[in-house]
C-alpha positions as CSV (number, residue, x, y, z in Angstrom):
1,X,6.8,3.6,-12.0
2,X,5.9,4.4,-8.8
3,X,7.0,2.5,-5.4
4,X,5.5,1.6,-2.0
5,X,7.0,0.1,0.4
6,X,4.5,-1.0,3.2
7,X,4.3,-2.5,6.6
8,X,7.4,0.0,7.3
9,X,7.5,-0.7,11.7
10,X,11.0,1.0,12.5
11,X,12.9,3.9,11.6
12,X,16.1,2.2,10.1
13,X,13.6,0.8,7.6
14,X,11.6,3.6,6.8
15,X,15.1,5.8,6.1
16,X,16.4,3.5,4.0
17,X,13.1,2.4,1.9
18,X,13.6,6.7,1.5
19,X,17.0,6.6,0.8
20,X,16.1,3.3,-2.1
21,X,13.9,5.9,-3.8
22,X,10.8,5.1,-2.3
23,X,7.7,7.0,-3.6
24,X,5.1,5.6,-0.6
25,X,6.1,3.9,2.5
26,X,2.8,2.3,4.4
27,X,2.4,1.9,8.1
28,X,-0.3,-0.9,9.6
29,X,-3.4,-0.4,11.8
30,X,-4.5,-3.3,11.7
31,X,-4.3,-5.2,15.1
32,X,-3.9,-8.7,13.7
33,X,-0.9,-7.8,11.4
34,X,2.6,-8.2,12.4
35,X,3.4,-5.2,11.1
36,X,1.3,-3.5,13.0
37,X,2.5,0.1,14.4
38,X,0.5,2.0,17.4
39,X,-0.3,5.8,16.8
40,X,2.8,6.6,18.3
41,X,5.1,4.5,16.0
42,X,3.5,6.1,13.2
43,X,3.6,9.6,14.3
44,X,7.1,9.1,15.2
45,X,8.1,7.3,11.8
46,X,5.9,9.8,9.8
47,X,8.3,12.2,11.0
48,X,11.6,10.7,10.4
49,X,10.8,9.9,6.8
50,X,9.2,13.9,6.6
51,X,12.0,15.2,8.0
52,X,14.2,13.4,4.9
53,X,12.9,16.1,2.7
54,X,12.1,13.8,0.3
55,X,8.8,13.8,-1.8
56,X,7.4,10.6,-0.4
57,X,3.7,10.2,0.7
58,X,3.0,8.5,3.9
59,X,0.0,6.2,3.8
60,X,-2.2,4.6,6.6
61,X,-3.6,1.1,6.2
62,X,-6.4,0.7,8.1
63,X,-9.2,-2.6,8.1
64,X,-12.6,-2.0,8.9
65,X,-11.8,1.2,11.1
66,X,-14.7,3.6,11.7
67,X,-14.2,6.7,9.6
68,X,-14.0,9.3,12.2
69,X,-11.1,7.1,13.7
70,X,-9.2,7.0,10.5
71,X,-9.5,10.4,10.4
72,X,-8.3,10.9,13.6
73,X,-5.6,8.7,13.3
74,X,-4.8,10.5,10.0
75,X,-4.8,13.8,11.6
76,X,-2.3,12.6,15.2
77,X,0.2,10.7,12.9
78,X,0.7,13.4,9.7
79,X,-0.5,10.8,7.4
80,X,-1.0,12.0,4.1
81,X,-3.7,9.0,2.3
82,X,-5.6,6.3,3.8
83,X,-5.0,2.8,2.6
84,X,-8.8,0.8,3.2
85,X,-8.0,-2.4,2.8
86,X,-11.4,-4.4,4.9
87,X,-15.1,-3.9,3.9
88,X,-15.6,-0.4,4.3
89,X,-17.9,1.1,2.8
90,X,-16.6,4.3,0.4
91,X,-19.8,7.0,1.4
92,X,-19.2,6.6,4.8
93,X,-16.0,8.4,3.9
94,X,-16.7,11.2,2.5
95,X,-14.8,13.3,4.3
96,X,-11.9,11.6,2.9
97,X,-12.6,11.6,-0.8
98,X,-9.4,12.2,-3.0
99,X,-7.0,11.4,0.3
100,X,-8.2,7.7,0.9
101,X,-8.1,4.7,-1.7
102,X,-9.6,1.5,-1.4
103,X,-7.8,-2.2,-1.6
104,X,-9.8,-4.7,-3.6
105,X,-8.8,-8.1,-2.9
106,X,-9.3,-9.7,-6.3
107,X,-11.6,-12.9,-4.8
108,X,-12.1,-14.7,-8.0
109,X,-15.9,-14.3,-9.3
110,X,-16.9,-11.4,-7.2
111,X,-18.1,-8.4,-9.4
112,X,-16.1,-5.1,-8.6
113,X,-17.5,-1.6,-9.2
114,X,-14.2,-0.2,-10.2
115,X,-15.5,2.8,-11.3
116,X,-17.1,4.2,-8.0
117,X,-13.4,2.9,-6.4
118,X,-11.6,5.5,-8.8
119,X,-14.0,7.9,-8.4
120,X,-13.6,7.9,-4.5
121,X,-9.8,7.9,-4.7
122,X,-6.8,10.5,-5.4
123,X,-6.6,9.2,-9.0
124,X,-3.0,8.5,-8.7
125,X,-3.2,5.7,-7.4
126,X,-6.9,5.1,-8.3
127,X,-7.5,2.2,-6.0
128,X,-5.0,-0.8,-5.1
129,X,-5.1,-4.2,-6.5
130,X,-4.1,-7.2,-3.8
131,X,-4.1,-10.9,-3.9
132,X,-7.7,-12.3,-2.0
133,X,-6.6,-15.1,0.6
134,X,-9.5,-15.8,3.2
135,X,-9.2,-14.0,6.6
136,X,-6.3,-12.3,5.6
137,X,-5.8,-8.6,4.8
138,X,-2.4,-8.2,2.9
139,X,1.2,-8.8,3.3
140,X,0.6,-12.9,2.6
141,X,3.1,-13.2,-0.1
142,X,0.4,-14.5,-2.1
143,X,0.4,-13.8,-6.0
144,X,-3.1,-11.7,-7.4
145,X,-4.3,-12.4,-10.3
146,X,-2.2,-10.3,-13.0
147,X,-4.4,-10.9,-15.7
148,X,-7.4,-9.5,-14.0
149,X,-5.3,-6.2,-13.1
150,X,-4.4,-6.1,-16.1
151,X,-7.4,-5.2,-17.4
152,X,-7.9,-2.8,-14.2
153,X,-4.7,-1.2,-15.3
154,X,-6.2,-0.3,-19.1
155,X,-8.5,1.8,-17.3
156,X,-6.6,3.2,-14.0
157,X,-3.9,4.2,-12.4
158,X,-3.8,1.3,-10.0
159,X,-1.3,0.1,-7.7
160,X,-0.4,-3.7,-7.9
161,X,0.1,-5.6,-5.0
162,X,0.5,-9.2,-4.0
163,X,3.6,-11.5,-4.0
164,X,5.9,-9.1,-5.5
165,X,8.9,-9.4,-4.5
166,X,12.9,-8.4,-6.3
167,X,12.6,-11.3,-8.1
168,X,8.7,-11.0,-10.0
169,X,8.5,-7.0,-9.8
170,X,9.9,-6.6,-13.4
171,X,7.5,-9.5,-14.7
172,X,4.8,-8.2,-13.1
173,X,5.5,-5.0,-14.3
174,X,5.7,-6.1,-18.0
175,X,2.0,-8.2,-18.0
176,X,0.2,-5.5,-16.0
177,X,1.5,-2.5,-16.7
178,X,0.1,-0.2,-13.2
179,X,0.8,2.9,-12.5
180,X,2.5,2.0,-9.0
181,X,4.1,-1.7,-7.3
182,X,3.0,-2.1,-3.5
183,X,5.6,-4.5,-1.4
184,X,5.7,-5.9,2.0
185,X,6.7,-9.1,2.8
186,X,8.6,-9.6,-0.3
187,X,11.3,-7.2,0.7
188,X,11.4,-8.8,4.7
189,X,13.6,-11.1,6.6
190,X,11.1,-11.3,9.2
191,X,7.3,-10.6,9.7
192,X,7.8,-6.5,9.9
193,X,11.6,-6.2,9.2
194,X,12.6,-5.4,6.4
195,X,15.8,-7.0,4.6
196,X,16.8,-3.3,3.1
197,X,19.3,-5.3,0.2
198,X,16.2,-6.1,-1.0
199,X,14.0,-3.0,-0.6
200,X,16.7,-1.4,-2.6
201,X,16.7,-3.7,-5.3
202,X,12.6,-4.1,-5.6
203,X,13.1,-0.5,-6.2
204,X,15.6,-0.4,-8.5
205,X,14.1,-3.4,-11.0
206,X,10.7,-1.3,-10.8
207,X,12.1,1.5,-11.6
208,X,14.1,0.1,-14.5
């Protein structure tokens, strides 16, 4: 099972979501979020968690950002995948294929082409499955729709997102079956700071 941790804003939190066994750690673009990092947080974080040795891939979440600025962005911070999570549009990315992947925010009754999503991605993960709340853009705390990526899961290697916190990851886990577990606020005892107790035991029950 893999593991990211996301919203990661200082290095304290980023070491120890590493040192919890950590398989992606996520840093924010997006300008409404308060987890949001400038390019020279990230570049600076990037490098700490790098410098761990570990084999952890560093992810940029990005809403509604022009391709050639994710790019850049990409490019100035080390970032390894791109995390599009508004209402991009997967060809204008092309450049990106296999090191982006796109969020779908289950909104119940909207038809998803799934299939283009995996095609577009790195394959592991596939694409990213997050709870749909109006206006908002992940890291609610919100619960998706388990049964619906469920049957995502049958098909693809998908991360799970959405309310999941030390307490739900192992049910989750058992009626959805993804490839990977996304968390932000459920391991935080404040908007962007993380309560590293419980990073290291949402990984250790998703890893069990």
């Amino acid at each position: 099972m893999f593991v990211k941790i996301c919203g990661l804003t200082n290095e304290a939190d980023a070491l120890a979501a590493v040192e919890a066994g950590a398989d992606y750690v996520g840093f924010n673009f997006y300008s409404r979020s308060p987890r949001v990092v400038t390019p020279e947080q990230c570049a600076r974080l990037v490098e700490a968690v790098k410098g761990t040795g570990a084999a952890v891939k560093t992810v940029g979440i990005f809403v509604d950002h022009p391709a050639d600025e994710v790019a850049r962005l990409m490019a100035v911070c080390g970032l390894d995948l791109a995390q599009l999570h508004g209402g991009e549009r997967l060809e204008q990315f092309a450049a990106l294929r296999g090191r982006a992947f796109a969020a779908v925010r289950d909104k119940p009754g909207e038809t998803v082409d799934f299939d283009s999503l995996a095609r577009f991605g790195p394959g592991e993960p596939a694409f990213l499955m997050d709870a749909y709340v109006p206006g908002e853009f992940g890291g609610t705390g919100v619960t998706g729709n388990w049964g619906r990526a469920a049957e995502a899961a049958r098909q693809y290697q998908i991360f799970l997102a959405g309310g999941l916190t030390p307490a739900n990851v192992r049910a989750a886990i058992e009626a959805v079956h993804p490839w990977g577990v996304d968390v932000a606020s459920g391991v935080e005892s404040a908007p962007g700071v993380k309560d590293q107790r419980r990073v290291r035991d949402f990984v250790d029950r998703a890893k069990r």
